[in-house]
Short mmCIF file of the C-alpha atoms (twelve columns), coordinates in Angstrom:
data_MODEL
# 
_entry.id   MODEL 
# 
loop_
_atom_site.group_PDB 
_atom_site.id 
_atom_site.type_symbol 
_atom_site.label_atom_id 
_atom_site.label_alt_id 
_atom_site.label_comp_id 
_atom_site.label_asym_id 
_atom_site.label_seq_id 
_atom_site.Cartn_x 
_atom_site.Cartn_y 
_atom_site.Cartn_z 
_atom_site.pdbx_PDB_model_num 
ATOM 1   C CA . UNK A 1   98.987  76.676  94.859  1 
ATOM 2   C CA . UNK A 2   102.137 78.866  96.141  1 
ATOM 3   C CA . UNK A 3   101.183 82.706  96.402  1 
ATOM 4   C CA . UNK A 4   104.517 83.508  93.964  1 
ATOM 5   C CA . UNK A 5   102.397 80.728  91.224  1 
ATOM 6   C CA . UNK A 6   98.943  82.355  91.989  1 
ATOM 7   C CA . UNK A 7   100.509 85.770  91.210  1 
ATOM 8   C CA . UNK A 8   102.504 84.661  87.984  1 
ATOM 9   C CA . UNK A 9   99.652  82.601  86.579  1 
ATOM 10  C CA . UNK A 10  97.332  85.460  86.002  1 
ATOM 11  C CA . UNK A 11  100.434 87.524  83.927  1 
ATOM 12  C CA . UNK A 12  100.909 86.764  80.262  1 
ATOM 13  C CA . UNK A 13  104.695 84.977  79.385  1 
ATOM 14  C CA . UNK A 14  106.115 88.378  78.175  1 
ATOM 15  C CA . UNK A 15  105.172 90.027  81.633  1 
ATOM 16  C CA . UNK A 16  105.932 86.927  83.353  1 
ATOM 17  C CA . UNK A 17  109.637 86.798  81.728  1 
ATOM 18  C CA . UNK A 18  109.954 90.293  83.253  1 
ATOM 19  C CA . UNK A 19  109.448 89.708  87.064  1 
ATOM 20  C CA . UNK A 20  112.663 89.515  89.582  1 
ATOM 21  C CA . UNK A 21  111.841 87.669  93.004  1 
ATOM 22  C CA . UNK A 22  113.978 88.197  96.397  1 
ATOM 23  C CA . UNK A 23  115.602 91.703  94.819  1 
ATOM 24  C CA . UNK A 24  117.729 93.397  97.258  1 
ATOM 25  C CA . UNK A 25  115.705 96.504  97.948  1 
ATOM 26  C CA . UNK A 26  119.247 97.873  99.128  1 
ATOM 27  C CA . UNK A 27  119.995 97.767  95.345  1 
ATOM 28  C CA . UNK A 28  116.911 99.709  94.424  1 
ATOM 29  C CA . UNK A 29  116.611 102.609 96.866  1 
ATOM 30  C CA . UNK A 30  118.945 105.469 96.841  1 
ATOM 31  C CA . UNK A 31  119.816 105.205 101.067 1 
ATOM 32  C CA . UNK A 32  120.799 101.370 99.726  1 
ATOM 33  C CA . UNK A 33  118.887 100.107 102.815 1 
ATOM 34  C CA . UNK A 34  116.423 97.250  102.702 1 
ATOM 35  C CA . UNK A 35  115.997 93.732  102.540 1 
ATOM 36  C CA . UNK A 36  114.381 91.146  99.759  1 
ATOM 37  C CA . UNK A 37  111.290 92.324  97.783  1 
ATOM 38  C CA . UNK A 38  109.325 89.000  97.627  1 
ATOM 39  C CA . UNK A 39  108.683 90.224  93.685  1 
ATOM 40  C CA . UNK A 40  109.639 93.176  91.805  1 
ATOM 41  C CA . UNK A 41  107.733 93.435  88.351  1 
ATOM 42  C CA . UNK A 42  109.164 96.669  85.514  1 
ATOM 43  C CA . UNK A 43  107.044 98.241  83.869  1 
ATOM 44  C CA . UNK A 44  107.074 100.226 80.825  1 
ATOM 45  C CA . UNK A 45  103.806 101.795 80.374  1 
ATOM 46  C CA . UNK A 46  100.339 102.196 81.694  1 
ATOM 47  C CA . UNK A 47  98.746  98.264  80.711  1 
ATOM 48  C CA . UNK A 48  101.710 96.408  82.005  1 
ATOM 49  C CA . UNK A 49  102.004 97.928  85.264  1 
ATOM 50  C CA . UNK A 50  97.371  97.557  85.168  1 
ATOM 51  C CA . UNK A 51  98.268  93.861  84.373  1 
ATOM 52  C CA . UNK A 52  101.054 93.507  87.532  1 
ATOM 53  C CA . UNK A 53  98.472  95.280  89.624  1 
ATOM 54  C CA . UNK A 54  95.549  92.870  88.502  1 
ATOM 55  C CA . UNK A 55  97.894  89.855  89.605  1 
ATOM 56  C CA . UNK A 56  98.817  91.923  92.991  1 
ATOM 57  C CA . UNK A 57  94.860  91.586  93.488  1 
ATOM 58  C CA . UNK A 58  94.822  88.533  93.035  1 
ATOM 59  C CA . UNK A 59  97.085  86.919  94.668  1 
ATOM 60  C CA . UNK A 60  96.005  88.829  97.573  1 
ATOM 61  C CA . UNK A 61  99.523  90.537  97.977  1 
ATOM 62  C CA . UNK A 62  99.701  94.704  98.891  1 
ATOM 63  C CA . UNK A 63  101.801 96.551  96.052  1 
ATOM 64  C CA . UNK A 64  103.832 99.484  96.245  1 
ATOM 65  C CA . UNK A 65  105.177 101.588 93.648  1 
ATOM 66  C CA . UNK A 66  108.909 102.927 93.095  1 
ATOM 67  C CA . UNK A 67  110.503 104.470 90.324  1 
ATOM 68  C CA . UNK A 68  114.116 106.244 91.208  1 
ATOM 69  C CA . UNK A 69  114.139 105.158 94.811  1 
ATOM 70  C CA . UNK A 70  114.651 108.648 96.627  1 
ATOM 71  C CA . UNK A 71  113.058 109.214 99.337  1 
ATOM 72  C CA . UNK A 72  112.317 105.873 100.627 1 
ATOM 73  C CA . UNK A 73  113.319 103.662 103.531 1 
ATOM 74  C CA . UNK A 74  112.956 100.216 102.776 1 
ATOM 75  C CA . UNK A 75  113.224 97.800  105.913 1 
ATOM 76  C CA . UNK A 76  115.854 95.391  106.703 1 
ATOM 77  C CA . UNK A 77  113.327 92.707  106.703 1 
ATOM 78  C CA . UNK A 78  112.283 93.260  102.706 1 
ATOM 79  C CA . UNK A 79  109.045 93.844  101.709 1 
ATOM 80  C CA . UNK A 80  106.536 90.762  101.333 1 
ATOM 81  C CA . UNK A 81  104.454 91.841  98.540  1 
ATOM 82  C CA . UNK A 82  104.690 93.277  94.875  1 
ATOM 83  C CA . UNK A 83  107.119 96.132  94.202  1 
ATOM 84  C CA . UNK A 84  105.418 97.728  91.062  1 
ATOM 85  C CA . UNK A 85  108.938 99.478  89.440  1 
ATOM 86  C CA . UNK A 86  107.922 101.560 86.842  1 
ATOM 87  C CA . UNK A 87  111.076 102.078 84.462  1 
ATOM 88  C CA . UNK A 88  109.094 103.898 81.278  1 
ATOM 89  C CA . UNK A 89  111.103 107.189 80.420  1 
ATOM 90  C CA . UNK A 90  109.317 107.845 77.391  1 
ATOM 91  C CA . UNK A 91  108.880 111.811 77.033  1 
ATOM 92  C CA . UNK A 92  107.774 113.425 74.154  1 
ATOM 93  C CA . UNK A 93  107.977 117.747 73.341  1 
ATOM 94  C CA . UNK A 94  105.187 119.338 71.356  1 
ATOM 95  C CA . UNK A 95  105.074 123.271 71.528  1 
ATOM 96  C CA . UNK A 96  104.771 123.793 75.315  1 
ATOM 97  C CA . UNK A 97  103.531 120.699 76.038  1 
ATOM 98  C CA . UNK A 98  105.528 117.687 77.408  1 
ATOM 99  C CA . UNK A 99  104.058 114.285 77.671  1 
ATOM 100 C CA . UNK A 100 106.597 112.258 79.725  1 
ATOM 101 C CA . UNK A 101 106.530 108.759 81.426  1 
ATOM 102 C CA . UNK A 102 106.440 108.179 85.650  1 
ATOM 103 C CA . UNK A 103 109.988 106.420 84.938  1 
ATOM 104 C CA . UNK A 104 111.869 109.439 83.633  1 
ATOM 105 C CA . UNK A 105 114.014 110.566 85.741  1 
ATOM 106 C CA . UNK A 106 112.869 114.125 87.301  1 
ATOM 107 C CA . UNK A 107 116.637 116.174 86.367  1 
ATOM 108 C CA . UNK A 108 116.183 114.553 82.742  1 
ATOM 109 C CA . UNK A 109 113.047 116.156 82.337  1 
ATOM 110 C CA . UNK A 110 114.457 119.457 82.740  1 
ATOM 111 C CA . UNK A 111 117.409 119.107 80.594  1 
ATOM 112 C CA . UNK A 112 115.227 117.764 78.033  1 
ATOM 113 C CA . UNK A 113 112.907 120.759 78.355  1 
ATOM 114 C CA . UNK A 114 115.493 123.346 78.424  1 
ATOM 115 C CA . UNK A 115 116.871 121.538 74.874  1 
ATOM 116 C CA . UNK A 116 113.448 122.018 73.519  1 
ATOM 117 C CA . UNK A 117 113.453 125.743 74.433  1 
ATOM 118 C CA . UNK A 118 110.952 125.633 77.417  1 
ATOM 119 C CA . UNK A 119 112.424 127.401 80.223  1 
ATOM 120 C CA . UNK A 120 109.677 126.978 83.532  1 
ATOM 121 C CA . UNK A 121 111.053 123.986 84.922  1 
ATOM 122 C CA . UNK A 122 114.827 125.402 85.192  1 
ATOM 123 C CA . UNK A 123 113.663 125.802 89.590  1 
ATOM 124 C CA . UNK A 124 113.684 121.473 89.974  1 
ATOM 125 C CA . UNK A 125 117.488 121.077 88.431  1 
ATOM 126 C CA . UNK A 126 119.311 118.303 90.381  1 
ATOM 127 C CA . UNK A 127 115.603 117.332 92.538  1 
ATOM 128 C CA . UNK A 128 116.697 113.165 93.265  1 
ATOM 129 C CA . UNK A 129 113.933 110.810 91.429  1 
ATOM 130 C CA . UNK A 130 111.687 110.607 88.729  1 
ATOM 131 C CA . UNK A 131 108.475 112.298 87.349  1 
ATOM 132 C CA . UNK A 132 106.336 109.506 88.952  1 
ATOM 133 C CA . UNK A 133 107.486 110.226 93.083  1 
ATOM 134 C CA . UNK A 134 107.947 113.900 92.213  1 
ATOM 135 C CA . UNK A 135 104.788 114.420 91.017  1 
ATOM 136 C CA . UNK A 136 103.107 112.048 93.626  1 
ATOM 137 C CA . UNK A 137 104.942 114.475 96.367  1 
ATOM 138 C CA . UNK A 138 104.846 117.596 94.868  1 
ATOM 139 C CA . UNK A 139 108.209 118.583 94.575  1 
ATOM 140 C CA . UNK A 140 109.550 121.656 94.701  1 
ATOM 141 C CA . UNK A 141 112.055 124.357 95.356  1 
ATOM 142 C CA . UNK A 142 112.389 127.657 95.356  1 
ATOM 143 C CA . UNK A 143 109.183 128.892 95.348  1 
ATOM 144 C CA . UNK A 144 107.715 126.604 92.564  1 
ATOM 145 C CA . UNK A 145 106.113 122.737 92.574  1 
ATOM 146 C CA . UNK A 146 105.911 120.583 89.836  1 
ATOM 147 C CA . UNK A 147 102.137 120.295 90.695  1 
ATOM 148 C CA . UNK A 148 102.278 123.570 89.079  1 
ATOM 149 C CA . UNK A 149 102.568 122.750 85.430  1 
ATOM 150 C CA . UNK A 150 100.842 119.498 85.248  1 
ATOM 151 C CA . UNK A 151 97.299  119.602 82.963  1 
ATOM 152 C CA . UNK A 152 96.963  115.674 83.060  1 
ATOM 153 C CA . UNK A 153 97.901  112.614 84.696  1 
ATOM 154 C CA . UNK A 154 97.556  108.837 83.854  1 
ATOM 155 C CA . UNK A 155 97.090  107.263 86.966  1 
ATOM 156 C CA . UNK A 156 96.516  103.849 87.997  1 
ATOM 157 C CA . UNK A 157 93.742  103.619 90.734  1 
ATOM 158 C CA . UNK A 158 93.958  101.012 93.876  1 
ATOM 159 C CA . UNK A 159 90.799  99.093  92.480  1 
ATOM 160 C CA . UNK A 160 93.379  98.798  89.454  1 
ATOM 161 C CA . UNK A 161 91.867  101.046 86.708  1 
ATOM 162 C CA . UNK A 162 93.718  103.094 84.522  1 
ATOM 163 C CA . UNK A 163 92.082  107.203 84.435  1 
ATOM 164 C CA . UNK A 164 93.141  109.925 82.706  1 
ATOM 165 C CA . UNK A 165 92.470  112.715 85.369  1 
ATOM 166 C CA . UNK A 166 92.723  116.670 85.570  1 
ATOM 167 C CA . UNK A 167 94.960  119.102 88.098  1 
ATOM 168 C CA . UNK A 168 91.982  119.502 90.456  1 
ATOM 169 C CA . UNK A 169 91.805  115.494 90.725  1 
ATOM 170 C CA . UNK A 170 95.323  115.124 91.727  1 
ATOM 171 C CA . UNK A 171 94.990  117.224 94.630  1 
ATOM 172 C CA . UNK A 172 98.305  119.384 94.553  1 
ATOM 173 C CA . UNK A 173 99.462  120.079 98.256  1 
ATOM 174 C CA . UNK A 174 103.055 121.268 99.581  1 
ATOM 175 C CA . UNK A 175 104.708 117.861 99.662  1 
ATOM 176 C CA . UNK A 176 101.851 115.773 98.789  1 
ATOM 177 C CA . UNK A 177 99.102  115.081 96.504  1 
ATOM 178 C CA . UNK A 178 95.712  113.399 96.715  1 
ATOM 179 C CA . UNK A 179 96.907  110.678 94.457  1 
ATOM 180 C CA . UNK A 180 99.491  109.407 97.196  1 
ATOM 181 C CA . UNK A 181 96.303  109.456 99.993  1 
ATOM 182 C CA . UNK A 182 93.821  107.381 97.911  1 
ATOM 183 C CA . UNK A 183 96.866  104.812 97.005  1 
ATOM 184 C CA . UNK A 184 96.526  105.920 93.247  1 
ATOM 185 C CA . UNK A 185 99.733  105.656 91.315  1 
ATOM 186 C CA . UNK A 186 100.953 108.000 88.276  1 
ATOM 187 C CA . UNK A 187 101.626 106.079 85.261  1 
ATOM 188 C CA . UNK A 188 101.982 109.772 83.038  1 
ATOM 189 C CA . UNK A 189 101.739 113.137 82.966  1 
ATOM 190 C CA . UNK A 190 101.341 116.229 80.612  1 
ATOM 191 C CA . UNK A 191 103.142 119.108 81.353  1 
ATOM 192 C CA . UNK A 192 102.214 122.474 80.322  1 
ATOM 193 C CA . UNK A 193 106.243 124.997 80.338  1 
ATOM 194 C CA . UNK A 194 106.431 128.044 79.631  1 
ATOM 195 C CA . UNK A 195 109.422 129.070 77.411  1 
ATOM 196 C CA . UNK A 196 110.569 131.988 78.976  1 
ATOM 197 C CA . UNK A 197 114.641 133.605 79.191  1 
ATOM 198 C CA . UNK A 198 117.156 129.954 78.025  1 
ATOM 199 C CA . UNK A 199 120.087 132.521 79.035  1 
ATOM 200 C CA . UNK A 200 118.640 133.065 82.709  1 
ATOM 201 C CA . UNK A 201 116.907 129.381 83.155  1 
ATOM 202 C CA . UNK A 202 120.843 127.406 81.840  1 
ATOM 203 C CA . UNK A 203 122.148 129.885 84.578  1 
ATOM 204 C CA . UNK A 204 119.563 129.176 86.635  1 
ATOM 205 C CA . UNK A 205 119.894 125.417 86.699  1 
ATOM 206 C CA . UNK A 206 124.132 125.825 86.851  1 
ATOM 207 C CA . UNK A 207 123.158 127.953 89.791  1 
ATOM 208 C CA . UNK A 208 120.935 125.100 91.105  1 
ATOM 209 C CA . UNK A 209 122.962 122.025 90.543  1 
ATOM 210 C CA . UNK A 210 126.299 123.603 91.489  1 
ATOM 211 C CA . UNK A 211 124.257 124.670 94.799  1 
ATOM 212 C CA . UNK A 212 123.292 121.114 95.644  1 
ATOM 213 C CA . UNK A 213 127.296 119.547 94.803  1 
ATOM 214 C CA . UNK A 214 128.019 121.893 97.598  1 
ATOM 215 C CA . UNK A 215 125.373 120.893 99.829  1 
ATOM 216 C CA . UNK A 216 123.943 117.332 99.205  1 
ATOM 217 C CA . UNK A 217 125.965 114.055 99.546  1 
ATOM 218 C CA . UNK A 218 128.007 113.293 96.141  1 
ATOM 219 C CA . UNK A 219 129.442 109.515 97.640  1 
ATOM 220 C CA . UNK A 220 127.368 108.962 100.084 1 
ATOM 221 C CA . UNK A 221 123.972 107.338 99.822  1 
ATOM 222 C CA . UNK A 222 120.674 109.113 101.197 1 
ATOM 223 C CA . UNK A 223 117.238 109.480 100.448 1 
ATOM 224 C CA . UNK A 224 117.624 113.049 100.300 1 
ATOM 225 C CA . UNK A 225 115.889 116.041 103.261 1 
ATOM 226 C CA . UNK A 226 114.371 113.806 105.667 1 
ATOM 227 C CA . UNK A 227 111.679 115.898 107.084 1 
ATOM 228 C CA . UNK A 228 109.181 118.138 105.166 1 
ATOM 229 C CA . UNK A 229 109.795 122.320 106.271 1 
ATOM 230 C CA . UNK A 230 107.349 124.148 108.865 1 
ATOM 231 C CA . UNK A 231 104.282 126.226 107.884 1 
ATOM 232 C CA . UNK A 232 104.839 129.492 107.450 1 
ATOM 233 C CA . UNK A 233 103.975 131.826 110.739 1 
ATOM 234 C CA . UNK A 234 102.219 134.438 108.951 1 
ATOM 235 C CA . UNK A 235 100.664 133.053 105.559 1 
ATOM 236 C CA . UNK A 236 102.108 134.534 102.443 1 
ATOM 237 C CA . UNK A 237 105.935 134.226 104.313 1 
ATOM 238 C CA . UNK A 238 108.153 131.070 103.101 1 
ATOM 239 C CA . UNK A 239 108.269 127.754 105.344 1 
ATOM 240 C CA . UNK A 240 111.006 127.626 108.128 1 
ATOM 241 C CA . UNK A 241 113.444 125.067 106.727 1 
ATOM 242 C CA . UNK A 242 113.225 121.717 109.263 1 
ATOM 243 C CA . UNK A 243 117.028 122.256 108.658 1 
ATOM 244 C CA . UNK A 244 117.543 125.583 110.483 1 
ATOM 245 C CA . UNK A 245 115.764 124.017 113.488 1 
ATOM 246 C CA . UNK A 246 117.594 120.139 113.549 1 
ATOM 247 C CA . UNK A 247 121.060 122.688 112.863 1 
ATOM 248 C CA . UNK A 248 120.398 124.544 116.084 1 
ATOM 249 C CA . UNK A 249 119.659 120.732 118.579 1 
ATOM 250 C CA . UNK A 250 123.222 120.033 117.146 1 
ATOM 251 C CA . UNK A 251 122.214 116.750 114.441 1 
ATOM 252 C CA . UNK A 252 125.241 116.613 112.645 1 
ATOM 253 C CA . UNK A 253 126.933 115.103 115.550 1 
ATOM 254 C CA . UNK A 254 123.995 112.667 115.653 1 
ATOM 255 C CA . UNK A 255 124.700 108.951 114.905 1 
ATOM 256 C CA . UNK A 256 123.304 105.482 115.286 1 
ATOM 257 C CA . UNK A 257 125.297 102.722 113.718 1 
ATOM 258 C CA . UNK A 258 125.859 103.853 110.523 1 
ATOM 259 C CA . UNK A 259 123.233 105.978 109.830 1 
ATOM 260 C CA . UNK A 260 124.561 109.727 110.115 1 
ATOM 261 C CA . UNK A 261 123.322 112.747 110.125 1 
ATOM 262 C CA . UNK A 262 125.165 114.583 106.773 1 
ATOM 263 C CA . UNK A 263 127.667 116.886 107.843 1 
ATOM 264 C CA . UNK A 264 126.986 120.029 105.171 1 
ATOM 265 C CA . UNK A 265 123.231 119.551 105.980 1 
ATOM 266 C CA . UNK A 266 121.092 119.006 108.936 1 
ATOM 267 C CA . UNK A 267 118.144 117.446 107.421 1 
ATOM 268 C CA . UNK A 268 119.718 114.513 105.197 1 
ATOM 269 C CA . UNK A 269 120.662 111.050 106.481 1 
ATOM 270 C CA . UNK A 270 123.520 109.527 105.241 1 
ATOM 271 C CA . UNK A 271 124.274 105.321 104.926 1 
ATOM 272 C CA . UNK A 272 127.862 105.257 105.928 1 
ATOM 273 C CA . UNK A 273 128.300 101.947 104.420 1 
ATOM 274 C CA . UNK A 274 126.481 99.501  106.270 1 
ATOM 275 C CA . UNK A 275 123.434 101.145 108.372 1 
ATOM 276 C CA . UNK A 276 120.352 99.315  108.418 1 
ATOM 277 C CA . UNK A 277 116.747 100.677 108.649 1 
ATOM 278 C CA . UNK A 278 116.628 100.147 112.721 1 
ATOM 279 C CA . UNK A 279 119.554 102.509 112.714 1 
ATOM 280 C CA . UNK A 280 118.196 104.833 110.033 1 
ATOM 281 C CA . UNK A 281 114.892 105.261 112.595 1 
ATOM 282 C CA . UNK A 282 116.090 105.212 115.498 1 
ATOM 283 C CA . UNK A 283 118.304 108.152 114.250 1 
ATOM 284 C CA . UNK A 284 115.794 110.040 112.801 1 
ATOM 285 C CA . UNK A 285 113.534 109.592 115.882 1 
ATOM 286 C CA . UNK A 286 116.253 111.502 117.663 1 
ATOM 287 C CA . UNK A 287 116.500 114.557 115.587 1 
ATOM 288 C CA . UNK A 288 112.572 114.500 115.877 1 
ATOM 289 C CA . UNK A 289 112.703 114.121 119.763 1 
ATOM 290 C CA . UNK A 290 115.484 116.754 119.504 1 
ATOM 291 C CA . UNK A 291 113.285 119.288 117.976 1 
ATOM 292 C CA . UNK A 292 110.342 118.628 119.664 1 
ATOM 293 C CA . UNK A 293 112.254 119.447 123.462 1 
ATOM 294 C CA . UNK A 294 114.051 122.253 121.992 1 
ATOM 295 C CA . UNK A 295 111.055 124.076 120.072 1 
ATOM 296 C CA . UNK A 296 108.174 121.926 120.690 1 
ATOM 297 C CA . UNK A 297 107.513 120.961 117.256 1 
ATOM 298 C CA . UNK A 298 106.811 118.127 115.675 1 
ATOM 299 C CA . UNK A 299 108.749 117.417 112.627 1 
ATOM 300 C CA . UNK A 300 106.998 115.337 109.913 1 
ATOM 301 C CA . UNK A 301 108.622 113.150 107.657 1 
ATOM 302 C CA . UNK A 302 109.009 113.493 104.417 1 
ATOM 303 C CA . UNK A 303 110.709 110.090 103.483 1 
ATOM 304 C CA . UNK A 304 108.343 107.181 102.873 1 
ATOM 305 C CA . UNK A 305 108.671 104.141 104.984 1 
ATOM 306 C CA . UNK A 306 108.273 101.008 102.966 1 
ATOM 307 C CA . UNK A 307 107.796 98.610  105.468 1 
ATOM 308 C CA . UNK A 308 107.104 94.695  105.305 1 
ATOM 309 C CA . UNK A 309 104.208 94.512  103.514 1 
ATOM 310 C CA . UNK A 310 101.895 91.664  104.595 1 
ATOM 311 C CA . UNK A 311 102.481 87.935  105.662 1 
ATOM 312 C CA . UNK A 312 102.647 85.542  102.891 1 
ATOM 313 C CA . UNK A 313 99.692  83.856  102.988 1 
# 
């Protein structure tokens, strides 16, 4: 039996109705780089995606998970395997407490919180993505994370159970969680916001969003800052942006094909129309080589590489 049979025949018809093969992963990423996914399956909510991932198992194929598509390079050659997208956006307000799907994208959270009269999350306005990959990385700015406000999470494990897990379980880090090591993905989270001054959070996130119009590409694709900032030299002090450094070894002039480095800021790649994911790391393996001579430090990345998956067996 084909692999693409062995994985359908284990879903039910409504799930099976649902699943896309070949997708462009160009059309699902935010740098619009990537080949075919050999199958893309949406889901909604916590049993379909357990049901895609059951199939995944079965047929033998690896799975990875992708809600907005920020922060992702997908290769040129597609991905042979199961792209898991999860597309719920469900999000519901009760007192302080938001319950909100992976799906939902992250800057519709906060104007959804701010309209409910909960200030705390005012700090993430105009953060790419959706609650899923932001909570999976920790995202943050300005001296707060989401990781911060989150009380529980509905994840979905790599043996393919669904948990309902604490804070501590997640493993909160700067830029990364213990979710995203053990190959767990989050399905749903409850959020815990503070109400605080709506005057000084709306100005807050006008602040914010007008900061990153100014800064951040408007036309041009990207997966937004490529690598994650340095430690702090003395603990306590705030992380040396990776942008300060890659300003100083001169990356905006960098280029390979077209993959550029973004001209108002040192640490985002820009697809100038038809770059391809050999361009996109060879030109990030520059700015990292560039760094490294200059200061000798290594820059990590902060962009996921979603490479081939595994050979269709």
């Amino acid at each position: 039996m084909p692999i693409e049979d062995r994985f359908l025949d284990r879903l039910p018809a409504a799930l099976r109705d649902r699943v896309r093969c070949g997708v462009p992963l160009r059309d699902l990423t935010t740098l619009r780089v990537g080949g075919p996914a050999a199958v893309v399956c949406p889901a909604d909510n916590p049993e379909q995606a357990r049901r895609f991932h059951e199939a995944a198992l079965h047929a033998g194929w690896p799975l990875f998970a992708l809600g907005g598509g920020s922060n992702v390079l997908a290769d040129d050659a597609g991905y042979r395997g199961v792209v898991l997208h999860l597309t719920g956006c469900d999000c519901t307000v009760r007192g302080d407490t938001i319950t909100v799907s992976a799906g939902l994208g992250l800057d519709d959270l906060v104007a959804r919180s701010l309209g409910e009269g909960l200030a705390g999350l005012a700090f993430a306005s105009g953060i790419p993505g959706t609650v899923g990959g932001a909570l999976a990385g920790n995202a943050g700015c300005y001296g707060h994370e989401i990781g911060e406000f989150v009380r529980e999470a509905v994840v979905l494990t790599r043996d393919g159970d669904v948990r309902r897990i604490g804070p501590r379980e997640c493993g909160f880090r700067y830029r990364g969680t213990a979710l995203r090591d053990e190959g767990a993905i989050l399905l749903e989270a409850v959020l815990q916001v503070p109400a605080g001054d709506l005057a000084a959070a709306a100005a807050e996130r006008a602040l914010h969003l007008a900061d990153r119009l100014a800064k951040h590409p408007v036309t041009e694709p990207s997966a937004g800052s490529w690598f994650r900032n340095l430690e702090p030299a003395v603990p306590g002090e705030r992380r040396r942006a990776a942008g300060e450094l890659l300003d100083q070894v001169g990356a905006k002039a960098m280029r390979e094909g077209d993959a550029a480095v973004f001209a108002k800021h040192a640490n985002i790649i820009v697809n100038l129309g038809r770059a391809g994911s050999g361009d996109v790391r060879r030109l990030a393996a520059r700015m990292q080589a560039a760094v490294r001579e200059r200061f000798g430090v290594d820059l990590a990345p902060e962009v996921r590489d979603l490479g081939p998956g595994a050979p269709l067996t």
